[in-house]
N, C-alpha and C positions, 0 to 999 in steps of 0.2 A: 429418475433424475430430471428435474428441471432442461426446458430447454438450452438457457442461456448458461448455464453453470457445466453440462454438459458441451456446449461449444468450447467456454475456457479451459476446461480439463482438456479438451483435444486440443484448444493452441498450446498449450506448456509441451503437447507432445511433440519436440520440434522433428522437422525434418533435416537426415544426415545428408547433406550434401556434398563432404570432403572430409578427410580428418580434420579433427577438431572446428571444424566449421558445419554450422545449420541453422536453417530456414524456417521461417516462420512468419505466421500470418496474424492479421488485426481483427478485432473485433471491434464494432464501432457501436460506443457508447450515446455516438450523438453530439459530441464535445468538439469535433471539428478534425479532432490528433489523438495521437494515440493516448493511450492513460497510462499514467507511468506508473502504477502498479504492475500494469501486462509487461511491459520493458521487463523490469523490476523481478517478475516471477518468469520471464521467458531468459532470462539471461543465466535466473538462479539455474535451469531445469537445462540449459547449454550445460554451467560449468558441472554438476552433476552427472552430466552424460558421460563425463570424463574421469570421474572419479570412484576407486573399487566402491560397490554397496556398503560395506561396513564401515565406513569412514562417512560421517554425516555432518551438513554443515549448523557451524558454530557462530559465526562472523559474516557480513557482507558489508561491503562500504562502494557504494555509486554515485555519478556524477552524471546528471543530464544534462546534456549538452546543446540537442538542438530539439524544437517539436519533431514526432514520426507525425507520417503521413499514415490513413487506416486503409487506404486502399491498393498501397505497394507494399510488398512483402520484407523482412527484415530479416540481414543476416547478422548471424550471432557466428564470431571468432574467440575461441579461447586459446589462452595461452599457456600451458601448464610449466606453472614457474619452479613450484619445486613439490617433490614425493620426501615425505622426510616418515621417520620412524614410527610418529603417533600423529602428523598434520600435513595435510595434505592443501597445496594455495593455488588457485588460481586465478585467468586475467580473463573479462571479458569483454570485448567491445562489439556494441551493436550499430550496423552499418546500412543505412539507407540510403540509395541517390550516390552512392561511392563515399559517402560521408559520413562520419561517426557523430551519432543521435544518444551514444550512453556509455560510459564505461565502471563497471564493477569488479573490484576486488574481492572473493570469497576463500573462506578457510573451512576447509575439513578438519576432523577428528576422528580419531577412533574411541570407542567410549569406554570410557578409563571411570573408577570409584573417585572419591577424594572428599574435600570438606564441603560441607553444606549449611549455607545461612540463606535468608532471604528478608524483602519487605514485606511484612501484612497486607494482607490485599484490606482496601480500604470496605468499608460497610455499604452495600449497595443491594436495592430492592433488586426481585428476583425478576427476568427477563420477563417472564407471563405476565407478570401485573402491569408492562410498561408497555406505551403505544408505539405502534412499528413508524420508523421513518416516514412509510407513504401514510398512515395514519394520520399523521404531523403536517403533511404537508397540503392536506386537503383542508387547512386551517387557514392558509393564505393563496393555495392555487389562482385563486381568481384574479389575484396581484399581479404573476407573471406574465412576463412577453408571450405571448402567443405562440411563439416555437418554442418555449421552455416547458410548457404546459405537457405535453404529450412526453418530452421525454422525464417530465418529475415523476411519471407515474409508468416508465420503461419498466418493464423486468429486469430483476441484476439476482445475480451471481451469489450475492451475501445479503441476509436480513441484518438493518441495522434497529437496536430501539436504548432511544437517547435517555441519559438519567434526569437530565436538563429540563427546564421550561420550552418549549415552543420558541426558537429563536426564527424570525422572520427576515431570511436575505435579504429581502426588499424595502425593510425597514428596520433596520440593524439598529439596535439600543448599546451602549458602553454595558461589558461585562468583563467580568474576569478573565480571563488567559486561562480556564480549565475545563475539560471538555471528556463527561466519561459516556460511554455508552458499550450493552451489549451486541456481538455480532455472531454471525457463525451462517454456513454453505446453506442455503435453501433446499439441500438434497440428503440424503445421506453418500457417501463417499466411499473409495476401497481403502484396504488396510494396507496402505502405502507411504508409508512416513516423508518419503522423497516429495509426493504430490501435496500432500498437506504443508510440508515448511514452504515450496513454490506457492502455494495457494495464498499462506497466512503472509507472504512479504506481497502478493497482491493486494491484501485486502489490506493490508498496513498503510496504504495511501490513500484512503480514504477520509473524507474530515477530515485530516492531519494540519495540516498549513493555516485552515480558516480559524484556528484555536486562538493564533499570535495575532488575527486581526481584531478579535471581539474586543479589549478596550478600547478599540478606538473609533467604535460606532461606525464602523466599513464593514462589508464583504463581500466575496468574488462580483456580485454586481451590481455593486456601486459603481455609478457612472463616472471611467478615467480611473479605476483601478487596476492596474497591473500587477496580475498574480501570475508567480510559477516556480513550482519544485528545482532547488538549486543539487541539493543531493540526498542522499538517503543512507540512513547507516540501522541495522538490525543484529543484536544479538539472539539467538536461541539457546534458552539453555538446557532443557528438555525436553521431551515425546508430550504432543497435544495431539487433537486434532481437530478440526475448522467447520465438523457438521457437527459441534458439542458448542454450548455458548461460552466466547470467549469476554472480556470483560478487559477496553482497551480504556488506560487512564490516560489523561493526555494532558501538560501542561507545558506553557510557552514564559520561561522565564525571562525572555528579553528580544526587544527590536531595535534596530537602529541599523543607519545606513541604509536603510530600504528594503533590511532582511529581517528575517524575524524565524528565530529557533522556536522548534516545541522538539518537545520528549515525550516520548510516552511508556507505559509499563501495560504488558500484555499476561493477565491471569485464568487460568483455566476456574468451571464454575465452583470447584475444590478445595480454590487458593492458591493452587501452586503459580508462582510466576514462571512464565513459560519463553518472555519471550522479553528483546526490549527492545526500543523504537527512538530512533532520532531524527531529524531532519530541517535544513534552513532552507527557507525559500526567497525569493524576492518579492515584495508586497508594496507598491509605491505606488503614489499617486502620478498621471503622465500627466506633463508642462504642456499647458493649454497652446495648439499651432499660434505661432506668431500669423 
């Protein structure tokens, strides 16, 4: 296993420090705060601690509240709101500095038969014929800031390789609001369904946000743009898992007010829709200092 994918498998392991309370530490991407995927899967792998094995989550709905810090540790509080027959809910708030930096709601199941439909996964070239992200990015490296350079070519946790043209941050062109790309763990992984759904609402924050800026010829660094994750919402609706290539659709039907939604649909490489993906963030240009 990879060094860095092996660090984030041991953060999702948190530590118990009290009932229903535990601790947990950062990995530092480079980005300054913490990455709200890690929140995101450290919160899910809290409310999980708490709940029987065979009840697996179906739902989560979170709200970021404030940036973390990567170099102080994070505690994660649940609240087990209710144990009911077939669904199991809970509350989690992550708490740095005494202050709360996230709070998610998640739902368990027990896995029950029933009706079954889905959407087509769309047509899309097979992961091998496609260039990996750092591929892609050695096409404009020479563009970026000087501290960006070093970490565009960081090791991470997840291969991604985009279906897209070569879209260059540094010289952002008006496109469409759709954004597909294969991903999956750069290791092979254990047969833990608990760690793979923490994993894949990690890697669900990824790309996501910069989708709803591509028409309007911005991205994260364009000079006086203010980006950030307002919440996150994930459905699972079956067993994947995250070192197999997943195949995330992503589309931003609208912005305004200085927020901008994307959706996405998360497909195993088989077809099955495995997973679904929402999120509004804030994307606004800042009022130049008086």
């Amino acid at each position: 296993m990879s060094t860095v994918l092996r660090e984030l498998v041991e953060l999702l392991v948190l530590e118990p420090i009290e009932v229903n309370l535990f601790r947990g530490q950062s990995q530092d991407l480079g980005w300054g705060t913490v990455f709200g995927g890690q929140v995101l899967g450290q919160a899910l792998s809290a409310a999980t601690r708490t709940v029987p094995s065979e009840r697996v989550v179906h739902s989560l709905h979170g709200y970021f509240l404030r940036p973390g810090a990567v170099d102080k540790p994070i505690v994660y509080e649940v609240d087990r709101i209710r144990d009911g027959g077939s669904f199991t809910t809970r509350r989690v708030v992550a708490i740095q500095n005494g202050k709360a930096i996230f709070n998610m709601a998640a739902s368990f199941q027990l896995t029950q038969a029933g009706f079954e439909h889905q959407d087509p996964m769309p047509d899309a070239p097979d992961p091998e014929s496609l260039q990996s992200q750092r591929e892609r990015v050695e096409s404009y490296v020479d563009q970026l800031p000087a501290p960006l350079r070093a970490r565009a070519f960081a090791e991470r946790p997840f291969e991604m390789r985009p279906l897209e043209p070569v879209f260059n941050p540094m010289q952002p062109e008006a496109r469409p609001p759709v954004r597909n790309f294969w991903f999956k763990a750069t290791s092979e992984l254990p047969d833990d369904n608990a760690l793979h759904r923490s994993l894949l609402a990690y890697a669900s924050d990824f790309g996501f946000l910069p989708t709803a800026m591509r028409p309007h010829a911005v991205s994260w660094l364009t000079r006086g743009m203010q980006v950030a994750s307002l919440d996150h919402a994930m459905w699972f609706h079956q067993d994947f898992r995250v070192d197999d290539w997943l195949l995330h659709v992503v589309d931003s039907p609208k912005a305004h007010g200085g927020r901008g939604l994307v959706r996405g649909r998360i497909f195993s490489r088989d077809g099955r829709l495995v997973a679904s993906t929402a999120q509004e963030g804030l994307m606004r240009m800042r009022e130049p200092k008086r």
